[in-house]
KENUPA-371833 format. One line per field, with one value per atom (N, C-alpha, C, O): residue number from 1; residue in one letter; atom name; z, y negated, x negated. Coordinates in nm, 3 decimals. Last residue first. Layout:
% KENUPA-371833
n <- NUM  ...
res <- a  ...
atom <- CA  ...
w <- Z  ...
v <- Y  ...
u <- X  ...
% end
This chain:
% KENUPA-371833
n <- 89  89  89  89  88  88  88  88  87  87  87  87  86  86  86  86  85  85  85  85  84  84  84  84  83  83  83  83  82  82  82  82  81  81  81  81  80  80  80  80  79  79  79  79  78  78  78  78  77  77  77  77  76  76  76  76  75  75  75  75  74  74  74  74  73  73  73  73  72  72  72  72  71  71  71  71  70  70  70  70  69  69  69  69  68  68  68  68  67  67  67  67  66  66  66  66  65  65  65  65  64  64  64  64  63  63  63  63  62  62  62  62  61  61  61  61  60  60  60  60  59  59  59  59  58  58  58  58  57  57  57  57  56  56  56  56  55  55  55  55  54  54  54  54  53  53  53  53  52  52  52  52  51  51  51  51  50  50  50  50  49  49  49  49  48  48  48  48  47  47  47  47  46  46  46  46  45  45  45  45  44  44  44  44  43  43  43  43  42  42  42  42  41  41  41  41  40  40  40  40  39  39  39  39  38  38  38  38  37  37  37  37  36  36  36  36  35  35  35  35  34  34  34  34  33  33  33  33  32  32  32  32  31  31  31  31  30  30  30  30  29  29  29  29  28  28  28  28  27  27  27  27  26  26  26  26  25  25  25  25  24  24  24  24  23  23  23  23  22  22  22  22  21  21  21  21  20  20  20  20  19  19  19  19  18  18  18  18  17  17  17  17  16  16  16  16  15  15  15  15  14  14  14  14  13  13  13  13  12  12  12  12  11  11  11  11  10  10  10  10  9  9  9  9  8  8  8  8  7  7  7  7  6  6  6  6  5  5  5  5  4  4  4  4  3  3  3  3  2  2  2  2  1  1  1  1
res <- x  x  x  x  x  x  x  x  x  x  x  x  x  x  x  x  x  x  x  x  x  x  x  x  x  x  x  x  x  x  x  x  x  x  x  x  x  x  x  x  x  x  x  x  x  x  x  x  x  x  x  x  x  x  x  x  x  x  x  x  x  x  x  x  x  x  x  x  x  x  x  x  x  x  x  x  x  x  x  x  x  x  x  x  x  x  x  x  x  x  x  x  x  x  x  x  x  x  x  x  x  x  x  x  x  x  x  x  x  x  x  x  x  x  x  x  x  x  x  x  x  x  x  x  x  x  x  x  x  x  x  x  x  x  x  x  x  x  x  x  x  x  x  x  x  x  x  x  x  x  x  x  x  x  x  x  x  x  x  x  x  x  x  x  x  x  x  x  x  x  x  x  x  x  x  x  x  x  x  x  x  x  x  x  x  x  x  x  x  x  x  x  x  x  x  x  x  x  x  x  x  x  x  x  x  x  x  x  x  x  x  x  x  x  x  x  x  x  x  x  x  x  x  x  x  x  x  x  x  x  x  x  x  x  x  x  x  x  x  x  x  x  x  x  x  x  x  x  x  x  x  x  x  x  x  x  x  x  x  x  x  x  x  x  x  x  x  x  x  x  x  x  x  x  x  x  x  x  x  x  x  x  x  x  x  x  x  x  x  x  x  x  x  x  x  x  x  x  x  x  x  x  x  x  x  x  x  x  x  x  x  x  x  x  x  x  x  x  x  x  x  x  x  x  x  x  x  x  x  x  x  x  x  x  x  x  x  x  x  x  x  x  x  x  x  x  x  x  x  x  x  x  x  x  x  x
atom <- N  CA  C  O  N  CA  C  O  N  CA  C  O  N  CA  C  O  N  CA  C  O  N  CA  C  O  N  CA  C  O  N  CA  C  O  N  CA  C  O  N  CA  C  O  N  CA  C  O  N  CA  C  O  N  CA  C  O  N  CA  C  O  N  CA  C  O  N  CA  C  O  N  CA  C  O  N  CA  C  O  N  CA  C  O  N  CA  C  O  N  CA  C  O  N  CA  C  O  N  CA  C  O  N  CA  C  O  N  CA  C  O  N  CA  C  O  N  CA  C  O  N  CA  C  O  N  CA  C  O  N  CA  C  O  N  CA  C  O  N  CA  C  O  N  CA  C  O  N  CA  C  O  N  CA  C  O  N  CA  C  O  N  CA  C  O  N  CA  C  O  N  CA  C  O  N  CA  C  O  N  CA  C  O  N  CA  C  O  N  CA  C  O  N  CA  C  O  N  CA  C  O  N  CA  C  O  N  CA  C  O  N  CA  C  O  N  CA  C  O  N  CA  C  O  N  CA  C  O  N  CA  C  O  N  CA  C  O  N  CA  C  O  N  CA  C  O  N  CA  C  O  N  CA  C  O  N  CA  C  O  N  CA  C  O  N  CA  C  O  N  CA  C  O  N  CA  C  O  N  CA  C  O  N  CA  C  O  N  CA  C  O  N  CA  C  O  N  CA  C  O  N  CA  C  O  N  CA  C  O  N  CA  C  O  N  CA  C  O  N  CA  C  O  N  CA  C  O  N  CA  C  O  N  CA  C  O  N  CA  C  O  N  CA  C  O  N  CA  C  O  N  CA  C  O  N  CA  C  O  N  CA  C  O  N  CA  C  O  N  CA  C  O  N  CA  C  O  N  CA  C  O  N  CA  C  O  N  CA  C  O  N  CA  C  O  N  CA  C  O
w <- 0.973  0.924  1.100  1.148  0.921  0.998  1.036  1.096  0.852  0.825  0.845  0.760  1.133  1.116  1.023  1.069  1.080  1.225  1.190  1.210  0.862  0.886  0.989  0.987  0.954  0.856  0.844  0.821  1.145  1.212  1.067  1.089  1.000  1.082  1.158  1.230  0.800  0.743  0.851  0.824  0.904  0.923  0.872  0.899  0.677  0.824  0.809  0.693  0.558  0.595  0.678  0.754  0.327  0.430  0.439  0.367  0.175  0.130  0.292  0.368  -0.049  0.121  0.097  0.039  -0.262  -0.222  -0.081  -0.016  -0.324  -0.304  -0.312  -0.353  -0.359  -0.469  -0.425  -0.532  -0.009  -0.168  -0.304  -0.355  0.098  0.058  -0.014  -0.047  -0.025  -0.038  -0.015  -0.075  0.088  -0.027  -0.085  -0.169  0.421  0.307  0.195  0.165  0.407  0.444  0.380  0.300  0.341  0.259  0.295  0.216  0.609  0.442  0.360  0.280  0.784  0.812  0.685  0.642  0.711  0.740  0.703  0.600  0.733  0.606  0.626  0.562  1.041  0.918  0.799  0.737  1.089  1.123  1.052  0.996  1.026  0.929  0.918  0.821  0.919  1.017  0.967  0.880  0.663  0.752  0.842  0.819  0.512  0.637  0.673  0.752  0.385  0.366  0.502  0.606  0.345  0.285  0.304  0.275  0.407  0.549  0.488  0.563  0.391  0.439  0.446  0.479  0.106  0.184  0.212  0.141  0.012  0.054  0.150  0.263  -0.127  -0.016  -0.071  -0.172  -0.175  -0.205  -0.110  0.001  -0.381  -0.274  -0.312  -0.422  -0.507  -0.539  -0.353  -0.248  -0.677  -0.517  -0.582  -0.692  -0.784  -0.767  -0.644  -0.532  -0.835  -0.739  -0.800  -0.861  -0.953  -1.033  -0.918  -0.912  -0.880  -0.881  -0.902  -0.862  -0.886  -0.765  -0.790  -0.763  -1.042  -1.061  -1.017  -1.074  -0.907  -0.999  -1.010  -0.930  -0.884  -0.822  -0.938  -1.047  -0.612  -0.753  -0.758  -0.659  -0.585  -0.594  -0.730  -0.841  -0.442  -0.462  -0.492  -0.444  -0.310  -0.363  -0.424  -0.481  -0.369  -0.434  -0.432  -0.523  -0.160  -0.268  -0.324  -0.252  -0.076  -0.032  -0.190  -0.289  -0.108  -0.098  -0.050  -0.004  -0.148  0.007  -0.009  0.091  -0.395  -0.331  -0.220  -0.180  -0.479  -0.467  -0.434  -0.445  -0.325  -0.266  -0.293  -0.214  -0.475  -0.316  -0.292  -0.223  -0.723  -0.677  -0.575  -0.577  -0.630  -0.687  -0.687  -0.654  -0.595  -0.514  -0.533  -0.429  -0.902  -0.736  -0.612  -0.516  -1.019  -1.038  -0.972  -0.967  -0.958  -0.939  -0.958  -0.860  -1.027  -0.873  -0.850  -0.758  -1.284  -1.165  -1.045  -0.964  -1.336  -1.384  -1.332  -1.325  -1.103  -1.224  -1.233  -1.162  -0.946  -1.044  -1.116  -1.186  -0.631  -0.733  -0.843  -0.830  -0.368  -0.423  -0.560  -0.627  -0.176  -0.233  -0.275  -0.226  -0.132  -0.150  -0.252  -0.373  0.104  0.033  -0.025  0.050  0.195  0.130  0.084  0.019  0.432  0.301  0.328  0.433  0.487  0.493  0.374  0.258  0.633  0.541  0.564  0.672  0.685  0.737  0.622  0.537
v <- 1.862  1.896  2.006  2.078  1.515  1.684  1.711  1.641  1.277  1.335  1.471  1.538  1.194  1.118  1.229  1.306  1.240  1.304  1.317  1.421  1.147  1.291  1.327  1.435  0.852  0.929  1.071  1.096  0.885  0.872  0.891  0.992  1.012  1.076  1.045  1.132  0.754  0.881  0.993  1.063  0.477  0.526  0.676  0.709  0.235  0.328  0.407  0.416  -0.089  0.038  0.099  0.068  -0.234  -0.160  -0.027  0.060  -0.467  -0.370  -0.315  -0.408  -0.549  -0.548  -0.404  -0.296  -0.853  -0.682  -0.701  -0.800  -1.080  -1.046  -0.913  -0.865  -1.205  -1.128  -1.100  -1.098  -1.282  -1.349  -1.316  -1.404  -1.009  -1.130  -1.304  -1.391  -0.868  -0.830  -0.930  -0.932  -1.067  -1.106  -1.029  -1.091  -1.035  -1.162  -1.126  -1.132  -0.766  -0.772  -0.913  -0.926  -0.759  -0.715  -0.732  -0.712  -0.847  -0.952  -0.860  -0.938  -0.701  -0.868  -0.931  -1.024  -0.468  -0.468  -0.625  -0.657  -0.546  -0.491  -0.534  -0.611  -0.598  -0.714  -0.663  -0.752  -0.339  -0.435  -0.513  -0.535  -0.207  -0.168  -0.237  -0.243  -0.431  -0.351  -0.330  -0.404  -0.444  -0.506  -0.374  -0.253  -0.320  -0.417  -0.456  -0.545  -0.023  -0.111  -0.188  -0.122  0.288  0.160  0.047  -0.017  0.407  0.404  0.308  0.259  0.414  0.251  0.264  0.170  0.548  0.543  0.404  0.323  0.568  0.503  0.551  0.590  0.670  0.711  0.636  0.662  0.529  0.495  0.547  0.496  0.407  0.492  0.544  0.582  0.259  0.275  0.351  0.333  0.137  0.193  0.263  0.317  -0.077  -0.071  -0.003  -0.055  -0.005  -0.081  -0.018  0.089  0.138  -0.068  -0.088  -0.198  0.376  0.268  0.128  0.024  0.356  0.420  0.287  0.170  0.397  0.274  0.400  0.509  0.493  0.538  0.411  0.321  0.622  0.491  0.522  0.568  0.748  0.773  0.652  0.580  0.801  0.697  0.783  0.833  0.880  0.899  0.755  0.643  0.692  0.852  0.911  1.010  0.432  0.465  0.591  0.623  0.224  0.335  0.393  0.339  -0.096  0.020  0.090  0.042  -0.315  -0.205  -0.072  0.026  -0.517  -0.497  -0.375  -0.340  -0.546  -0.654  -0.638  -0.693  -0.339  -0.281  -0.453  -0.467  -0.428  -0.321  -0.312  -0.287  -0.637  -0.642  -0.511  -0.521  -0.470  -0.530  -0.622  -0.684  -0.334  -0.245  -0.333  -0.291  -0.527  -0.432  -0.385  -0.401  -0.663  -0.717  -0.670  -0.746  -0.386  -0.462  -0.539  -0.518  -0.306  -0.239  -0.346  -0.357  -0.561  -0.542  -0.424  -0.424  -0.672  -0.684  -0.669  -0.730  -0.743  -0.725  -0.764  -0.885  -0.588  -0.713  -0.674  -0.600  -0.459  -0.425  -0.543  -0.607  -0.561  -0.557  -0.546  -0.628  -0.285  -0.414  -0.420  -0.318  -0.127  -0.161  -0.287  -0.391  -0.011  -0.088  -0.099  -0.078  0.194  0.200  0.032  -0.052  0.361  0.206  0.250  0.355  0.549  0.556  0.401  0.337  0.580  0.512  0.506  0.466  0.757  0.718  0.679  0.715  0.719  0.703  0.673  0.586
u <- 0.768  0.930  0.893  0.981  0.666  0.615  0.760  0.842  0.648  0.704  0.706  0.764  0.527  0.686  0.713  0.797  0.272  0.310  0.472  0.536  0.209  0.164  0.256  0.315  0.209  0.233  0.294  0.413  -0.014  0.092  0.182  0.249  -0.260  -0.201  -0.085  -0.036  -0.289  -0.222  -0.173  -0.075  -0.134  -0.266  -0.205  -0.090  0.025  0.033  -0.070  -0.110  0.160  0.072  0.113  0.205  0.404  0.384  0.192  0.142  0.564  0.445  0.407  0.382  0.790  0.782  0.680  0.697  0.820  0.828  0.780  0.746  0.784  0.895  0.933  1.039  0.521  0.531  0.698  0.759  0.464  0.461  0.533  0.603  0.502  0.642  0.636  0.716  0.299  0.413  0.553  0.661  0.071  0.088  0.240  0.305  0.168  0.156  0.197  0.316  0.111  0.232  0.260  0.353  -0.179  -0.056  0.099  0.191  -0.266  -0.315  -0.221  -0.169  -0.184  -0.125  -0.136  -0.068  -0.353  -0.184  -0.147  -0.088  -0.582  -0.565  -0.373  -0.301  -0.629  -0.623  -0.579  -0.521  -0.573  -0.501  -0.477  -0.369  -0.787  -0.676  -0.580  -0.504  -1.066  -0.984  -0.864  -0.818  -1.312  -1.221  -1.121  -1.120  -1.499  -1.519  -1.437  -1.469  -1.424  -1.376  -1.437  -1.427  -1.515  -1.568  -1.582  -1.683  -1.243  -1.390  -1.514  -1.598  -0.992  -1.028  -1.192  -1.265  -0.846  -0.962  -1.035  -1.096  -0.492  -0.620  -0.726  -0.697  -0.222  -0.287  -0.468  -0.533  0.050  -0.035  -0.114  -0.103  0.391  0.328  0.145  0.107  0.625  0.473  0.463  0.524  0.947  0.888  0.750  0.756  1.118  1.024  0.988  0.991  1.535  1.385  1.233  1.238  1.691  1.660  1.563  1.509  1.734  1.830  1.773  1.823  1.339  1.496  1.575  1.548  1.095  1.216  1.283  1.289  0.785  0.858  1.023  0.997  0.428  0.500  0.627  0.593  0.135  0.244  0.343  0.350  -0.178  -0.064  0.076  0.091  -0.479  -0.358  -0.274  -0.293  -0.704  -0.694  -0.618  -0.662  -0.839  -0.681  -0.738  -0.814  -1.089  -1.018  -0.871  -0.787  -1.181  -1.071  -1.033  -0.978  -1.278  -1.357  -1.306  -1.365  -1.132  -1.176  -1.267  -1.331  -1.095  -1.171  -1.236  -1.339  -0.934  -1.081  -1.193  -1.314  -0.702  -0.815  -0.912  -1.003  -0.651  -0.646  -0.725  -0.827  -0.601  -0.711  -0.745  -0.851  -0.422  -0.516  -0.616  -0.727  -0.174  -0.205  -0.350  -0.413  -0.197  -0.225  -0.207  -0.219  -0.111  -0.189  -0.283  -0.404  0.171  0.032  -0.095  -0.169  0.279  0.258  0.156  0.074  0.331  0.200  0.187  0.117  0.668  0.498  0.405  0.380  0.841  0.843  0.697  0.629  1.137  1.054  1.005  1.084  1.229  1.257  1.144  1.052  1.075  1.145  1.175  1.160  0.790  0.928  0.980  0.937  0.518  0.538  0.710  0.724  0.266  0.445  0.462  0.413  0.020  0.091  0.191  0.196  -0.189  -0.053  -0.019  -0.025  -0.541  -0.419  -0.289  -0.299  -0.811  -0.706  -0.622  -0.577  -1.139  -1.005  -0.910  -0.926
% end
């Protein structure tokens, strides 16, 4: 099962970082990522493979949405077919 991460906000050191290893704690893969500075923000985008991972996508959601307003970014999941669906031209 795959999952896209978006993570937005102000640019500071270590947010790939404590993203990347929130995952590979959970046993969740990085298939993809690209990440680039829009107008002075920090934006990372992030396609994941949960099917490793023991926890539920749920819990995955509630433990990043934390540490994203720890860190003072706003870190978002979504399952890749609802993803898929939103941006379907």
């Amino acid at each position: 099962m795959n999952a896209i991460i978006t993570v937005v906000g102000s640019d500071k050191v270590g947010i790939i970082a404590a993203v990347s290893a929130f995952l590979a704690e959970r046993n969740i893969n990085i298939e993809d990522i690209s990440q680039t500075i829009l107008s002075g923000s920090f934006v990372m985008m992030m396609m994941v493979d949960l099917s490793s991972s023991a926890k539920a996508l749920e819990t995955i959601k509630q433990e990043l949405s934390k540490m994203g307003s720890d860190m003072g970014v706003s870190i978002s999941v979504m399952h890749e077919k609802v993803f898929s669906a939103m941006h379907r031209i």
